[in-house]
C-alpha positions as CSV (number, residue, x, y, z in Angstrom):
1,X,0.0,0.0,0.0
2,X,1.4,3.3,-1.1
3,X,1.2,6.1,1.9
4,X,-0.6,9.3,0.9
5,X,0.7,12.8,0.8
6,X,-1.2,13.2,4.0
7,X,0.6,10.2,5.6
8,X,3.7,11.6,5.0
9,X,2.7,15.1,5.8
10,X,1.7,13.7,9.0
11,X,5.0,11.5,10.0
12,X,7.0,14.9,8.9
13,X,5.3,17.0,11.4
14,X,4.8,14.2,14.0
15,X,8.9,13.4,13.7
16,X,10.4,16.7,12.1
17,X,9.1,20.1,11.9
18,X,7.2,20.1,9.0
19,X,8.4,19.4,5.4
20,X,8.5,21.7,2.4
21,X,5.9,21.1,-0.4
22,X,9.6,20.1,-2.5
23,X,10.4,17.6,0.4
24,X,6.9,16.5,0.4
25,X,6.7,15.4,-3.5
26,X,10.6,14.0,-2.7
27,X,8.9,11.4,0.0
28,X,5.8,10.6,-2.0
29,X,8.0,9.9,-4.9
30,X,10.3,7.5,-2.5
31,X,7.9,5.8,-0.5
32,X,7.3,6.0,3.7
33,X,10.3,3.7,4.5
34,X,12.7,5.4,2.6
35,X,11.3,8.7,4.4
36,X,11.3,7.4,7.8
37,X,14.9,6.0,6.6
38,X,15.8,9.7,6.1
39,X,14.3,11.4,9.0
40,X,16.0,8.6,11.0
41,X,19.5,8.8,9.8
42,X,19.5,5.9,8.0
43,X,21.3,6.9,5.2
44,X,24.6,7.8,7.5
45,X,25.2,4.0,7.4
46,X,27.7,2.5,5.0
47,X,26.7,-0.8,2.9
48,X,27.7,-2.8,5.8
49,X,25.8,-1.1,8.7
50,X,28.8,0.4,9.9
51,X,29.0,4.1,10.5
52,X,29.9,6.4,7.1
53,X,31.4,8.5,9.1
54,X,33.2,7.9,12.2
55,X,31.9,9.6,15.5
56,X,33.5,13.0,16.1
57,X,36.2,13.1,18.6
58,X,35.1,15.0,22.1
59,X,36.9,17.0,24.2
60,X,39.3,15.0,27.1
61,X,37.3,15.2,30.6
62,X,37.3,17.7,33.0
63,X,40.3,17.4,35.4
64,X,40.3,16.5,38.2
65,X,38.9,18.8,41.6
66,X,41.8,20.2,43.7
67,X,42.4,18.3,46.8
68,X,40.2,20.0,49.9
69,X,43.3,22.0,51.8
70,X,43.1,24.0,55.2
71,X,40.0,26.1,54.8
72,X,39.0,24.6,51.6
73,X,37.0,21.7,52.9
74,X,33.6,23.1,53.3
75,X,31.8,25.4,50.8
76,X,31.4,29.3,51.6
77,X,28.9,29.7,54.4
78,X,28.0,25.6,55.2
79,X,28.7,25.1,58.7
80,X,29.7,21.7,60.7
81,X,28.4,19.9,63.7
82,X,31.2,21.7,65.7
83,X,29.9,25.2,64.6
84,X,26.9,26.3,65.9
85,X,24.8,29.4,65.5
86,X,25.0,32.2,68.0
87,X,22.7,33.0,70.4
């Protein structure tokens, strides 16, 4: 069964934001698999199922906190069981 313009309308605006009348004809020509294939990716996979492109390279984590030293183990204004407010 071949999906209707209004199908397709529908899974654009459902899973994209909309199509262009252009991208419209483009997915009634091509069928609703081949346009779910394209609003999923599908077509960044090589023949073998392997990525086309490899995955881009992020940035090396966050170092490391400095180590808590004297006066630097509790934040700004928290206060320990030892320190009790004022009368």
């Amino acid at each position: 069964m071949a999906a209707s313009r209004a199908d397709l309308a529908f899974l654009y605006r459902r899973a994209a934001f909309g199509a262009r009348p252009a991208e419209l004809d483009a997915a009634v020509a091509a069928g609703y698999e081949a346009a779910v294939d394209g609003l999923l990716g599908a077509r960044a996979l090589g023949g073998d199922g392997t990525a086309a492109e490899p995955p881009p390279v992020l940035a090396s984590p966050l170092p490391p906190p400095p180590a808590a030293g004297p006066g630097r183990g509790r934040p700004r204004g928290a206060r320990g069981a030892d320190q009790r407010p004022g009368p």
